[in-house]
C-alpha positions in Angstrom: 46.6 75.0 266.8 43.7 76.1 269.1 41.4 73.5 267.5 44.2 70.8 268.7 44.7 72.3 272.0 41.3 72.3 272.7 40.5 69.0 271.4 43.4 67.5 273.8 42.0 69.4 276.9 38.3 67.9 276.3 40.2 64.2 276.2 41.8 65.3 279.4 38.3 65.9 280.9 36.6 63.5 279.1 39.4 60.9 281.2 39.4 62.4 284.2 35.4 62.5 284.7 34.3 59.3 282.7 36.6 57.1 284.3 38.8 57.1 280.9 42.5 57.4 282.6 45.6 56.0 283.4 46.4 52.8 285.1 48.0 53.1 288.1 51.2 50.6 287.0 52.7 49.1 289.7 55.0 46.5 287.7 58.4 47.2 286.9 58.5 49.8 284.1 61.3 52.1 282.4 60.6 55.6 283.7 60.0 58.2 281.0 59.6 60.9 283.2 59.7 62.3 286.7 57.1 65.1 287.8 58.3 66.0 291.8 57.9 62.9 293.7 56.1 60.9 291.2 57.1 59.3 288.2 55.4 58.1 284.2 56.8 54.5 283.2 56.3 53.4 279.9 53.9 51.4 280.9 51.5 53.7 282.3 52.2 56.0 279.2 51.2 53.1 276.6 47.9 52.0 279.2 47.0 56.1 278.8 47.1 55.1 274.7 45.3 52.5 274.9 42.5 54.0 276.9 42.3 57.1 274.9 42.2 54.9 271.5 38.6 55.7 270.8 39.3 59.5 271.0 42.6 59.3 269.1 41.2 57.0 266.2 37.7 59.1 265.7 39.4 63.2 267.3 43.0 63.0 266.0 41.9 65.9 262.9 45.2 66.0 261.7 47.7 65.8 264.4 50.8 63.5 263.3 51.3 60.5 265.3 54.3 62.3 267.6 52.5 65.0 268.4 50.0 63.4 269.5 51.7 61.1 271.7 53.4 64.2 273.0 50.8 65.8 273.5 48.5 63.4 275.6 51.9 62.7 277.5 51.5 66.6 278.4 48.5 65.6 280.2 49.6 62.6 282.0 52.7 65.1 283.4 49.6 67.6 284.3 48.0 64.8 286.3 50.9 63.8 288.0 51.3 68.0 289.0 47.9 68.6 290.3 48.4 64.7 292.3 51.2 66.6 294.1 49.5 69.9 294.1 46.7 68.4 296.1 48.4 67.2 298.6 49.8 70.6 299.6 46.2 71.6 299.7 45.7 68.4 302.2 43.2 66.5 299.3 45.8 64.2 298.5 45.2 60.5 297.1 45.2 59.1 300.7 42.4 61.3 301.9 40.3 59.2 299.8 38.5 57.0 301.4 37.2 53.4 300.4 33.9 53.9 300.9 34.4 57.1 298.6 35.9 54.8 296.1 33.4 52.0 296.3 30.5 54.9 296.0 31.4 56.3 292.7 32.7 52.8 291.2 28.8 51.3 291.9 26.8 54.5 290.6 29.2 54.2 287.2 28.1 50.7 287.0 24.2 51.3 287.6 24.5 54.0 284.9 26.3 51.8 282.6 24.0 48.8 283.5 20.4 48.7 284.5 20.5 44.8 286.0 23.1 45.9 288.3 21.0 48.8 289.6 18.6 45.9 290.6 21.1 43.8 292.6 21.4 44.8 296.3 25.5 45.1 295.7 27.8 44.3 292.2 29.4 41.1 292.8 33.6 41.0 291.9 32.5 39.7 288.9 30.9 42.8 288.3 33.8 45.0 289.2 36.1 42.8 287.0 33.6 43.2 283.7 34.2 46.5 284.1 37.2 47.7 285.2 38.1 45.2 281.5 35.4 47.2 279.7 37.0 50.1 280.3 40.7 49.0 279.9 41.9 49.6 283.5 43.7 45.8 283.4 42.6 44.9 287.1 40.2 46.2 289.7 42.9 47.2 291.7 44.0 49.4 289.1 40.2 50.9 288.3 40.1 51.5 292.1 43.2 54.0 292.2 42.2 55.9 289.3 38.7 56.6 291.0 40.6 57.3 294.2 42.6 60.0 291.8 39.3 61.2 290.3 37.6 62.1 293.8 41.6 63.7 294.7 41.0 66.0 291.2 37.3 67.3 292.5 38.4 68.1 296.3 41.3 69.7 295.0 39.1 72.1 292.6 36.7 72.8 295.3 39.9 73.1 298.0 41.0 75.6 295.4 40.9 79.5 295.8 42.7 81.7 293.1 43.5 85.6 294.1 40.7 87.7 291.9 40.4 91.3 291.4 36.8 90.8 291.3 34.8 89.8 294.8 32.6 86.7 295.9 30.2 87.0 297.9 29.0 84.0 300.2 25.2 83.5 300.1 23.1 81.6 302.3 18.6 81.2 302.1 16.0 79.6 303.2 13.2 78.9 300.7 9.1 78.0 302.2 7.3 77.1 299.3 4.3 77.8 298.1 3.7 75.0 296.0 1.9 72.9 299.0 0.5 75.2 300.9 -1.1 78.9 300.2 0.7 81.8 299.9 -0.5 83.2 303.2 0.6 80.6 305.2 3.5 80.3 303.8 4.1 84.0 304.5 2.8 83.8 307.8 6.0 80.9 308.0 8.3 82.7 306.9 7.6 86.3 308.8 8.2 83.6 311.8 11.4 82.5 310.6 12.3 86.3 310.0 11.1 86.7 313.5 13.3 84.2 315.2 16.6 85.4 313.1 16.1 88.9 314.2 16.1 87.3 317.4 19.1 85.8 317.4 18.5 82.6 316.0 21.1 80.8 314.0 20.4 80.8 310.3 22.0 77.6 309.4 20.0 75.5 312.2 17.0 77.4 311.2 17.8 76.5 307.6 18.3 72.8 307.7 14.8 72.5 310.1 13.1 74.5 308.0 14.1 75.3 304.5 12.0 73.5 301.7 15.2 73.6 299.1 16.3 70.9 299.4 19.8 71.2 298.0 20.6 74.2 300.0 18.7 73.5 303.1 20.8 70.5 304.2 23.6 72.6 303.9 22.3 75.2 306.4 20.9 77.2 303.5 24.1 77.7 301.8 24.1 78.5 298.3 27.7 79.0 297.5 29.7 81.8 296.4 29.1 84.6 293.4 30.6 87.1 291.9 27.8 90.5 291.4 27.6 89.3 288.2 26.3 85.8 288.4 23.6 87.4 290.1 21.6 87.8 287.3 21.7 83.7 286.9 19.3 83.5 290.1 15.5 84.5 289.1 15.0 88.1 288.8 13.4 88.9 292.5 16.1 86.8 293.8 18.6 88.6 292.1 17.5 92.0 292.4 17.0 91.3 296.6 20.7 90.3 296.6 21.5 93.5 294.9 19.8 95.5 297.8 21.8 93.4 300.4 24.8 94.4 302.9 27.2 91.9 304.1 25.4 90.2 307.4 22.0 92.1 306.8 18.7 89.9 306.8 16.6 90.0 303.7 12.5 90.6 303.9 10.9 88.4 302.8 11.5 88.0 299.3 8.8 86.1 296.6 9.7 84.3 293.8 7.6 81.4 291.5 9.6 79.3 294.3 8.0 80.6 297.0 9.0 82.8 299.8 12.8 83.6 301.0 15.1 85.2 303.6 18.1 85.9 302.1 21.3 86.8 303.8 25.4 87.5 302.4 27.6 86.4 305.6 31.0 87.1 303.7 33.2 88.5 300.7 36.6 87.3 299.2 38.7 88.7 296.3 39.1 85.0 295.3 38.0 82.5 292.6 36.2 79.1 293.6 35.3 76.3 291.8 32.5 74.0 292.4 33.9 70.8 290.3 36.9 69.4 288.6 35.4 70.1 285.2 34.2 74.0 286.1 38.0 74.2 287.0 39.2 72.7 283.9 36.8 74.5 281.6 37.5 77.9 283.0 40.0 80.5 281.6 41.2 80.7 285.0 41.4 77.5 286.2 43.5 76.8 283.3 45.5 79.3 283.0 46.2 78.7 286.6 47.1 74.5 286.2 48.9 75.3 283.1 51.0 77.7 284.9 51.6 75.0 287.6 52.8 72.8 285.0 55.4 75.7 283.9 56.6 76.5 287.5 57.4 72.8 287.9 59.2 72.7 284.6 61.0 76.2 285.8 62.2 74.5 289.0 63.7 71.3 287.2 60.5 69.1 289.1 59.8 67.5 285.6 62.9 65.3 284.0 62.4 63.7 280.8 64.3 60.8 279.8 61.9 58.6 276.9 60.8 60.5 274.2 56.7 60.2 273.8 57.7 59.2 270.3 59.9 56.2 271.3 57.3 54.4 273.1 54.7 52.6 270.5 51.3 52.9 270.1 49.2 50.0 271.2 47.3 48.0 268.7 44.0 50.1 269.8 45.5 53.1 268.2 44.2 52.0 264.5 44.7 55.7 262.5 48.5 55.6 262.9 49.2 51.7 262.5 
């Protein structure tokens, strides 16, 4: 039973971040079930099949054919709760934008294809390849799902679950030492030090002057960590965060990186998540969505009215023709 649960969750993943989902049917459909404000036509269900054929035919392992169909309805009903869960959070479907949309659809397509990468923009003939490549029936259609994908990962990083173990909120500002000597570059950063003890703000100072790259456009922030996931940073990193009160400046602190100042603005008894998939992989994060899933259910949000097992596979779905 784990084995299956666990194989169903990776197909949810694997759909949600790959692009491997639902249609969004917009044709008249019988309803099979209603999840708040939304609804699952049998439409949609039986375009979900189809586009999870490949994992179904080769990842099945034993599963009988209505379990399976019940199964991966389960996670179209999940879907539809975290859709309306997100837009309590205010990440809902229409705070997507187009340009979003249009963003993630192109960089799927230069990964996919290499002579697309070399054309200044896809042409719709493009877009239609492979929104029919990947089963979404229109690009209309493969355009709403991506809209839901970008809804999933601002809803995970919107996200904040109550935690009996703190964050803390950490913020650097890396000179390296891998263009210039270590003397100058310590001679930098003592000046850096110099102008924070002064007063300066550390996330202007950051994005002028930090030479990580990642961090440094984002005002030197690093994200939040438990003590724990300290010990993930290099050891002199890790061990200076140790030393560190809340709102205290670092000294200069040298790693293989170079030299930082270091600095822990804020705590939270909360859980955060970086990405859709970090939220879907954790313990937390699912127990959390699955218990969603329950409340709804609890509070009569989710009504049932076609069986999984009434609605046919596709012809895609080869093992249980």
């Amino acid at each position: 039973m784990r084995r299956h649960a666990q194989w169903l969750l990776l197909c949810f993943v694997i759909a949600i971040l790959a692009g491997c989902g639902s249609e969004i049917t917009t044709s008249q459909s019988k309803v099979m079930v209603e999840v708040g404000n939304s609804s699952i036509t049998e439409a949609e269900f039986t375009t979900f099949l189809d586009q999870n054929s490949n994992n179904i035919n080769n990842n099945a392992g034993g599963l009988d054919a209505n379990t399976t169909r019940q199964q991966l309805l389960e996670q179209l009903i999940l879907q539809k709760v975290l859709l309306e869960e997100s837009a309590k959070l205010g990440a809902g479907i229409d705070s997507v934008t187009a340009e979003q949309t249009t963003m993630m659809i192109d960089q799927a397509l230069e990964q996919e294809n290499a002579a697309i990468a070399d054309k200044e923009k896809p042409t719709f003939a493009d877009y239609e390849a492979f929104a029919k490549k990947n089963r979404f029936g229109s690009v209309e259609g493969m355009r709403a799902y991506v809209a839901q994908i970008l809804t999933f990962e601002s809803y995970a990083k919107m996200l904040q679950l109550p935690s009996e173990t703190p964050q803390f909120h950490l913020f650097h500002i890396l000179v390296s030492t891998q263009t210039v000597s270590e003397s100058v570059a310590l001679d930098r950063v003592n000046q850096l030090l110099t102008q924070l003890k002064a007063g300066e703000d550390f996330s202007a100072l950051a994005q002028q002057y930090s030479e990580d790259t990642g961090s440094g456009a984002n005002g030197g922030d690093l994200g939040w960590y438990t003590k724990e996931q300290f010990a993930g940073f290099v050891p002199e990193f890790a061990t200076a965060l140790n030393t560190l009160e809340i709102g205290q400046l670092s000294e200069p602190v040298k790693t293989e990186f170079g030299y930082h100042i270091m600095k822990i603005t804020e705590s939270r008894n909360a859980t955060s998540f970086g990405s859709f998939q970090e939220l879907m992989s954790s313990p937390e994060g699912m127990a959390y969505v699955q218990g969603k899933v329950e409340e709804y259910r609890q509070k009569d949000l989710i009504k049932n009215y076609v069986r999984a097992e009434d609605v046919p596979f596709p012809e895609s779905v080869t093992v249980f023709q």
